[in-house]
C-alpha positions as CSV (number, residue, x, y, z in Angstrom):
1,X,39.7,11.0,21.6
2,X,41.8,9.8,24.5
3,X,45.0,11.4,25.1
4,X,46.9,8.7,25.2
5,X,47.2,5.8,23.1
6,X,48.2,2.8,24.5
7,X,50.6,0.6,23.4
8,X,49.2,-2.2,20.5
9,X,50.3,-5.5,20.1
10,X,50.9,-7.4,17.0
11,X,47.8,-7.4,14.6
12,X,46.0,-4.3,16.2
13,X,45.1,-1.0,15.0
14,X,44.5,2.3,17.4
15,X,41.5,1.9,18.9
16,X,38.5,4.6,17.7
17,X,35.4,5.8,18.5
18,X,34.2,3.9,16.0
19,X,34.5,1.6,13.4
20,X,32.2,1.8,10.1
21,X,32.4,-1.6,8.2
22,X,31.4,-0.8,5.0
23,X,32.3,1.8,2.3
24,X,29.3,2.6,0.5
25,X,26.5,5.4,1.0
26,X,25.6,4.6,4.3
27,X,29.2,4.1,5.2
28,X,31.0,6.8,3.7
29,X,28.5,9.3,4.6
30,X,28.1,8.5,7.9
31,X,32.2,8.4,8.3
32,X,31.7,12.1,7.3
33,X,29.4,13.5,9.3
34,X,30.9,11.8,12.0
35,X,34.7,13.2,11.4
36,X,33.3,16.6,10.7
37,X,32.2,16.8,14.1
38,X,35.4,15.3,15.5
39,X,34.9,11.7,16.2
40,X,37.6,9.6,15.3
41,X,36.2,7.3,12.9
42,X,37.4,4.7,10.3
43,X,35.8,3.5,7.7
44,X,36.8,-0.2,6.2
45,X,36.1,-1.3,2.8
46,X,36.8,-5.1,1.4
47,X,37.5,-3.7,-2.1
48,X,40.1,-1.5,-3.5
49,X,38.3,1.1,-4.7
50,X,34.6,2.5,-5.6
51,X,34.5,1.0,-9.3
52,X,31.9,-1.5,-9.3
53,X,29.2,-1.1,-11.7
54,X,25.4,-2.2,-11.8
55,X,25.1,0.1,-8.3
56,X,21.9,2.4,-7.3
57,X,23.1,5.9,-9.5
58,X,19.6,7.7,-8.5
59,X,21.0,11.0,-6.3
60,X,17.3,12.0,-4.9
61,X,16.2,15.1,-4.3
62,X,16.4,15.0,-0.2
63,X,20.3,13.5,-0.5
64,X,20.8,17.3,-2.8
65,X,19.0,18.9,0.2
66,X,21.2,17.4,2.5
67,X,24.7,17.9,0.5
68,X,23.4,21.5,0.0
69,X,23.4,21.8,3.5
70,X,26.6,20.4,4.2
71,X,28.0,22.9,1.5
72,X,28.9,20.0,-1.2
73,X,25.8,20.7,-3.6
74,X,28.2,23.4,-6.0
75,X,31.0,20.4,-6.1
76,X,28.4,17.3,-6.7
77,X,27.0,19.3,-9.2
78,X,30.0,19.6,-11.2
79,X,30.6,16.0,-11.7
80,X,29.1,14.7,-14.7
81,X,25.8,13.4,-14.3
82,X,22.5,14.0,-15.7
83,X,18.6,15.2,-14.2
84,X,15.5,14.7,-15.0
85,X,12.0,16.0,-13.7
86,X,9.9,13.3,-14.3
87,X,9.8,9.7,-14.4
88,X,7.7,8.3,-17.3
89,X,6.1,4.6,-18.4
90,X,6.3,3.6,-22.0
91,X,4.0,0.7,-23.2
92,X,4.3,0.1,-26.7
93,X,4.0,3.3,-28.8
94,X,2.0,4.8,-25.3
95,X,4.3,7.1,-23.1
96,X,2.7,7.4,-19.1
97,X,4.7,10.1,-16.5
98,X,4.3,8.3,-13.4
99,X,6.1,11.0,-11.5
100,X,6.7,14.4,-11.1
101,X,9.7,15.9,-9.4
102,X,9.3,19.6,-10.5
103,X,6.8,20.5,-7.8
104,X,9.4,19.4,-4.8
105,X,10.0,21.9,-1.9
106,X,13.5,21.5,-2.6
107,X,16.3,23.3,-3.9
108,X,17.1,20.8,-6.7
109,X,13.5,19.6,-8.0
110,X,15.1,16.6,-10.1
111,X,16.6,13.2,-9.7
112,X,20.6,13.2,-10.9
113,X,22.1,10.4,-12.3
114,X,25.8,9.8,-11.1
115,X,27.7,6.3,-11.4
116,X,27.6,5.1,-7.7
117,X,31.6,5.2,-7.9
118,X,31.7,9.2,-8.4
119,X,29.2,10.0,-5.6
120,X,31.0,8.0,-3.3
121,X,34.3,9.4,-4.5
122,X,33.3,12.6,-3.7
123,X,32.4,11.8,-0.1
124,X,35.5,10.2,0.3
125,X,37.4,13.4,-0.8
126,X,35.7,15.6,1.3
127,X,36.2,13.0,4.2
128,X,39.7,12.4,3.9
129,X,40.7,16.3,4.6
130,X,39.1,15.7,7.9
131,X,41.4,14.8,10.8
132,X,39.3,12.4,12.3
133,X,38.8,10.2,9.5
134,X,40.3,7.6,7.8
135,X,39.2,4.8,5.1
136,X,41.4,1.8,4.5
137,X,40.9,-0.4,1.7
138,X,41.3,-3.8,0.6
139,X,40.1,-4.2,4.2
140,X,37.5,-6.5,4.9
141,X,35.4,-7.6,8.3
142,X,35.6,-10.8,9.0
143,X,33.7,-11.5,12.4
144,X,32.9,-9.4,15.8
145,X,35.1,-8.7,19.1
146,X,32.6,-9.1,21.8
147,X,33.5,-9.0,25.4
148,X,30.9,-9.8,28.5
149,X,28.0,-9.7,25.6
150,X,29.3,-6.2,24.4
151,X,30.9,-5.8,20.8
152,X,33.9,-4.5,21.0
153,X,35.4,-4.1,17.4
154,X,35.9,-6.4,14.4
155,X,38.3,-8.2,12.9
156,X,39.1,-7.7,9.5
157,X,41.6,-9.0,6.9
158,X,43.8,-6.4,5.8
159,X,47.2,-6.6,3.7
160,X,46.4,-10.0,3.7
161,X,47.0,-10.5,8.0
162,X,44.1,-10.5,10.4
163,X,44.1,-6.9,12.3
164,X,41.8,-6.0,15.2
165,X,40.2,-2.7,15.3
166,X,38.7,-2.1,18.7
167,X,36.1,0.8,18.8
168,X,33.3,2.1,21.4
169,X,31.1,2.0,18.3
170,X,31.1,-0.4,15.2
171,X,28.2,0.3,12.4
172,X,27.4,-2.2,9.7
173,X,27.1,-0.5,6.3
174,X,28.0,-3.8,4.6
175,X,25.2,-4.2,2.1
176,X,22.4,-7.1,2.0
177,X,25.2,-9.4,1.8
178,X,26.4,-8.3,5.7
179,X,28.8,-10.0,7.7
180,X,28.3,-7.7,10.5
181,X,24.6,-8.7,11.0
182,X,25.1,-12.4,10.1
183,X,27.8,-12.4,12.8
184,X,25.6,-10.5,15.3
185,X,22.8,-13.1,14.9
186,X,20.2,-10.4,14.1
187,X,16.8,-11.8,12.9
188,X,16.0,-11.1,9.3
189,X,12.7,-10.9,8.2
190,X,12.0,-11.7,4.7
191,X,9.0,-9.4,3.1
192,X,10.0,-11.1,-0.3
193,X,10.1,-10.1,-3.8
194,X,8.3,-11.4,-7.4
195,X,11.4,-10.2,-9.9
196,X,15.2,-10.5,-10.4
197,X,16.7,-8.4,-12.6
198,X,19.7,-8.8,-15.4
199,X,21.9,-5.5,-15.4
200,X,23.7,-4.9,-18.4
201,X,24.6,-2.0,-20.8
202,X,23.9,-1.1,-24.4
203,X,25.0,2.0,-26.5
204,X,23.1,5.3,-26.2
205,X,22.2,8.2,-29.2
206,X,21.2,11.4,-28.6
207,X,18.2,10.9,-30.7
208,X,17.3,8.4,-27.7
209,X,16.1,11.3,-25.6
210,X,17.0,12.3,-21.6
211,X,14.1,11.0,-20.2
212,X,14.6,7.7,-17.6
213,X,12.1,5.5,-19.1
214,X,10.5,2.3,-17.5
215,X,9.7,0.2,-20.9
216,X,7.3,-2.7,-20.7
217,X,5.5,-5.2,-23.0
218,X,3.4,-8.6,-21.9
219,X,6.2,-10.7,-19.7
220,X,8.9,-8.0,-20.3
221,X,9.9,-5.1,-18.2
222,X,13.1,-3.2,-19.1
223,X,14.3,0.0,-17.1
224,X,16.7,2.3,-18.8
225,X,19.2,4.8,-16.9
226,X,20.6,7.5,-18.9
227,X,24.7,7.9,-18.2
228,X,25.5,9.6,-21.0
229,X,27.4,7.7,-24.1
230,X,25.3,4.0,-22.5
231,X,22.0,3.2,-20.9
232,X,22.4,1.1,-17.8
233,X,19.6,-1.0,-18.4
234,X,18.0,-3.4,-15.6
235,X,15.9,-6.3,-17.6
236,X,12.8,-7.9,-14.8
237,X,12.7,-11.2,-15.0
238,X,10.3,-13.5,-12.5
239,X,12.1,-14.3,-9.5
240,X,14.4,-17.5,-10.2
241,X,14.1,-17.5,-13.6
242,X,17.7,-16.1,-15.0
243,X,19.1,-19.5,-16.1
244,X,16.2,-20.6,-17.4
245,X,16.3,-17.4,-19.8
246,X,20.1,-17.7,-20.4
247,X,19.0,-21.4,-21.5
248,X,17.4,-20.1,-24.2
249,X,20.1,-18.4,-25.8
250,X,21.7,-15.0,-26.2
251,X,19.4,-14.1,-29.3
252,X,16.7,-14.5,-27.8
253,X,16.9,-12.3,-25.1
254,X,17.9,-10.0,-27.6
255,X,14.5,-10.2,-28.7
256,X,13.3,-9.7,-25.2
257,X,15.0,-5.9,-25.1
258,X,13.4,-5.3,-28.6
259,X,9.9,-6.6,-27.3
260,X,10.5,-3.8,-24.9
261,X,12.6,-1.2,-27.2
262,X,12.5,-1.2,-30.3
263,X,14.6,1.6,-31.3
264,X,17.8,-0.6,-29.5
265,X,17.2,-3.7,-32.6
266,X,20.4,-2.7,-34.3
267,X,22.5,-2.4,-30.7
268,X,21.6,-5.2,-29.0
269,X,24.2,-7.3,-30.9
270,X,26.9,-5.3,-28.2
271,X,26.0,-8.0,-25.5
272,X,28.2,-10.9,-26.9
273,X,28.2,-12.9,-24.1
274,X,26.3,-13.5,-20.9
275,X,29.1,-12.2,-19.5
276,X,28.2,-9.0,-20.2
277,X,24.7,-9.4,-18.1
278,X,24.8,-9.5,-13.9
279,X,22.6,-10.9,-12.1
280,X,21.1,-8.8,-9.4
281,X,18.8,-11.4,-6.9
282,X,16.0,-9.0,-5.6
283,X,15.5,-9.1,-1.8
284,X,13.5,-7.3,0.2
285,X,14.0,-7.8,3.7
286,X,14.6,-5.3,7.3
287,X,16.0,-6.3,10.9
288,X,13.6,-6.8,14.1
289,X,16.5,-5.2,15.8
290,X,19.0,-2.9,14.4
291,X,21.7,-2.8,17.4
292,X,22.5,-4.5,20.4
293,X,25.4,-2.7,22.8
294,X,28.6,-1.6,21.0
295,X,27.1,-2.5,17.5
296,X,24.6,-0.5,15.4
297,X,23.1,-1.5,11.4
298,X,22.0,0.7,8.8
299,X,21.1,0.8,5.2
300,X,21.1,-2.2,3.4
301,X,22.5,-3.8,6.3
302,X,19.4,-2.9,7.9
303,X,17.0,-3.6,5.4
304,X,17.3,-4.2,1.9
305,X,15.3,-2.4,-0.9
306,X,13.5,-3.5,-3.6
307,X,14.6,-1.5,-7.0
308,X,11.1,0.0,-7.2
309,X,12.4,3.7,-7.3
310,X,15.9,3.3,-7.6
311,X,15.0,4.6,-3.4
312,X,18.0,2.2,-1.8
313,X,20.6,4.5,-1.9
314,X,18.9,7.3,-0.5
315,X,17.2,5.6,2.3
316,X,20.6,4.7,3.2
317,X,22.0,8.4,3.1
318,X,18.6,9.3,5.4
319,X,19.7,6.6,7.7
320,X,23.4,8.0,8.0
321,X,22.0,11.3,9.0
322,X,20.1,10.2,11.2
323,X,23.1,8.2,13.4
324,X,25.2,11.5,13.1
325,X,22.1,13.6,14.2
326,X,21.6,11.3,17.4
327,X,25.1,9.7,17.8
328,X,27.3,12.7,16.9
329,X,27.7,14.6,20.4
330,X,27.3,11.0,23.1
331,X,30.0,9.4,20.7
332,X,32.4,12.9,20.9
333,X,31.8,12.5,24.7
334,X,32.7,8.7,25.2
335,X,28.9,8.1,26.3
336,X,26.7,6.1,23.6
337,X,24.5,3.8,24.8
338,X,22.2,1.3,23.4
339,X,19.7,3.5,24.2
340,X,20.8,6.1,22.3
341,X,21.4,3.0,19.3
342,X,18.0,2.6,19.9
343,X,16.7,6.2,19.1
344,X,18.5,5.8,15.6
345,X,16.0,2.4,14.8
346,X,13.0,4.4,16.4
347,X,13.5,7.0,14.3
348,X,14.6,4.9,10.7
349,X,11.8,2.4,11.4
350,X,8.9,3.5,10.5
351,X,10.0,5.5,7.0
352,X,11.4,1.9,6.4
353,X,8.3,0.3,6.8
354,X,6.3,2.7,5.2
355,X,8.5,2.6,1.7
356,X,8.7,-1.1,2.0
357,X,5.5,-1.3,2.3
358,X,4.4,0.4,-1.1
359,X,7.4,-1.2,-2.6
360,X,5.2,-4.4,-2.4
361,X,2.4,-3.3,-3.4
362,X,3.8,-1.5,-6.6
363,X,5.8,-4.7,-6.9
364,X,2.5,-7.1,-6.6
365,X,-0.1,-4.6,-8.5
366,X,2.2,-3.4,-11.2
367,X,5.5,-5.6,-11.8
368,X,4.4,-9.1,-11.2
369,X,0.8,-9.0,-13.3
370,X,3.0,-7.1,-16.3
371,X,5.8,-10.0,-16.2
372,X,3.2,-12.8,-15.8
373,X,0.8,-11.1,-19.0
374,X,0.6,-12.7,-22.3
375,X,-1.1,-11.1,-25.7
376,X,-1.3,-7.3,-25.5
377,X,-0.4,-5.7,-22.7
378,X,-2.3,-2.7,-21.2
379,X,-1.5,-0.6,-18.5
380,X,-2.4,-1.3,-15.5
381,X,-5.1,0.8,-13.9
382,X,-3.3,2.7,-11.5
383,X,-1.5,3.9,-14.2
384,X,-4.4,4.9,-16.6
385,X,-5.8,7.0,-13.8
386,X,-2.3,8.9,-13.7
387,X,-2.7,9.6,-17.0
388,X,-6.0,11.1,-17.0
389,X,-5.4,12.7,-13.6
390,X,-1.9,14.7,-14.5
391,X,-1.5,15.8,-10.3
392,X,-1.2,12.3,-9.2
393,X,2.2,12.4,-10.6
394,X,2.8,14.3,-7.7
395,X,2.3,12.2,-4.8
396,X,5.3,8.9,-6.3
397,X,7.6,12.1,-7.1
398,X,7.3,12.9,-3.4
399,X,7.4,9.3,-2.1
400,X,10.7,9.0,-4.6
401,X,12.2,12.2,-4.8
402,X,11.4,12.9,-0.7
403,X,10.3,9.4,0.8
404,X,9.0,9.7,4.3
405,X,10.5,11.5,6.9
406,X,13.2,13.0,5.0
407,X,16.1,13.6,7.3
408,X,18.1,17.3,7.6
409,X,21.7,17.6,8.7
410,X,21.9,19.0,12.2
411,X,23.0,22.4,13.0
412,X,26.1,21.4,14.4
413,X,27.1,19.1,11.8
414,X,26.4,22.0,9.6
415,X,29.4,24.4,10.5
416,X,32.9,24.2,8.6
417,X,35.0,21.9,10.3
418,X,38.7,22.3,10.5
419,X,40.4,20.2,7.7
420,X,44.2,19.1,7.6
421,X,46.9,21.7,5.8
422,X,47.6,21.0,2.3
């Protein structure tokens, strides 16, 4: 960090290294591996705090691996949450495991299941006794500084007056909905998606079980999430369909959860109003180009994920070790350069592509032909063979629980950094 700050005018904040627009996984992780190296970094988010429900809760095996070796595995683990070692497929009465996480070369051979809001509260702890970083809230980016072609910072609305915050670095983490990438002029391609999906939440019994269970019947898929006293429950749909379902009234998609399960007939009178059901629009989509100079995308941001595998989240925790693996030391130094942006994409591509890729085809061979089935419903094939071939189950818990090139914190990220007195 310079030595000297110089002096700001109205509506400007200190300059930094850089600037993180975005406070969720990809954000706040990457904010932390950054500050425990020493980069200044700040981190903006729109919203006041972490609470927003219907988010990605699937901690995967290689983000454990990668808090265990950042020394946070002990302190994530204490926070409620709950694991499970396989993932299973009921059709009717029939109960399929799909995938087997127990197997995993891994410390932590399960998936946990953590609201999004304590995960990234966590982070966000551990971040803010680091010198070097700071998050502002209520914050929110609202276009790019560029100068001679080169971004130079954003602004962003904060306390209700427009601030600038210049930075040798700024990183969209900003979601599928980003502002950064839309202001940047990136080209989007658009893989697309067959489904939608209606998030809601209905009252959970112990006698329900611990399992995560994927429940389907003919035109009706219903995932289930386990947190505790409540399922977080994500209803497919066919893509563009919701107000044509909510047209047909509340009761009946009542009966759709029951088509689906059963044992929820006497709790399904909790959803009162549609109110009560979100509307998540499915997109699956990447960047050609993930960075142009001063500017640098990641996570959803970079490419949004289908829900196939609740994988999102952790693709974007992979990405955000990545930038701190290969931007870490050039941004300490003062000397990124879109080349070395460019090593970050090179290195994120391909795993992106390659989950993407059986994202679809899960999507097209499994998801669409189930919603689109009338009559009785039968598994579909790939499905049956898992069944009779129990070690299959291994290879989707390694593309869920592991994905493709799984990233490890560096060995410099890894030692203690110096924190800020009590």
């Amino acid at each position: 960090m310079d030595s000297a700050i110089p002096s700001l005018e109205p509506g400007q904040a200190a300059p930094q290294r850089c600037v993180i627009v975005g406070g969720g996984p990809a954000g706040m992780m990457t904010g932390y591996l950054l500050a425990r190296l020493g980069v200044p970094v700040t981190v903006l988010e729109k919203h006041g705090d972490f609470l927003r429900d219907f988010r990605g809760d699937t901690i995967h095996p290689s983000t454990l691996e990668a808090l265990a070796e950042l020394g946070l595995l002990e302190a994530f683990l204490r926070r409620p949450h709950q694991e499970i070692q396989q993932f299973t497929a009921m059709f009717g009465d029939r109960e399929i495991p799909i995938a087997d996480f127990s197997r995993l070369p891994t410390r932590c051979r399960f998936l946990a299941f953590m609201p999004q809001w304590d995960f990234l509260d966590l982070l966000a702890a551990e971040a803010r006794r680091l010198p070097a970083f700071k998050l502002l809230i209520n914050t929110e980016a609202t276009q790019l500084l560029v100068r001679d072609g080169t971004v130079t910072g954003v602004v962003a609305r904060c306390e209700g007056k427009a601030t600038e915050f210049s930075a040798d670095l700024v990183i969209g983490c900003d979601g599928r909905g980003s502002t950064v990438r839309g202001e940047a002029g990136f080209e989007i391609q658009d893989l697309g998606a067959p489904m939608d999906v209606f998030w809601l939440r209905l009252p959970r019994r112990d006698s329900d079980g611990e399992q995560a269970f994927g429940r389907f019947a003919a035109g009706k898929a219903l995932v289930m999430i386990n947190r505790g006293d409540y399922w977080q429950c994500g209803f497919l749909l066919p893509k563009g369909t919701g107000e044509q379902i909510k047209a047909r009234g509340l009761e009946a998609f009542h009966r759709d959860i029951v088509d689906c399960a059963p044992f929820m007939a006497d709790r399904t009178s909790t959803l009162k109003s549609w109110e009560q059901v979100k509307l998540l629009t499915v997109r699956v989509d990447r960047l050609h180009r993930w960075h142009r100079r001063g500017l640098l995308c990641i996570g959803d941001a970079a490419h949004a994920m289908s829900p196939v595998g609740g994988i999102g989240i952790n693709l974007a925790i992979q990405d955000a070790i990545a930038t701190a693996n290969l931007l870490g030391r050039p941004l300490l130094a003062g000397t990124a350069s879109e080349s070395d942006l460019a090593l970050v994409q090179r290195r994120r591509a391909w795993p992106t592509r390659a989950t993407q890729r059986i994202q679809i085809i899960i999507q097209n061979k499994i998801v669409r032909p189930v919603l689109a089935a009338t009559g009785i419903l039968q598994p579909p094939w790939l499905l049956r063979v898992m069944e009779k071939l129990p070690f299959l189950r291994r290879l989707p818990g390694r593309f869920i629980g592991l994905g493709f090139r799984p990233e490890h914190i560096a060995p410099f990220l890894r030692k203690m950094p110096a924190v800020k007195p009590n």
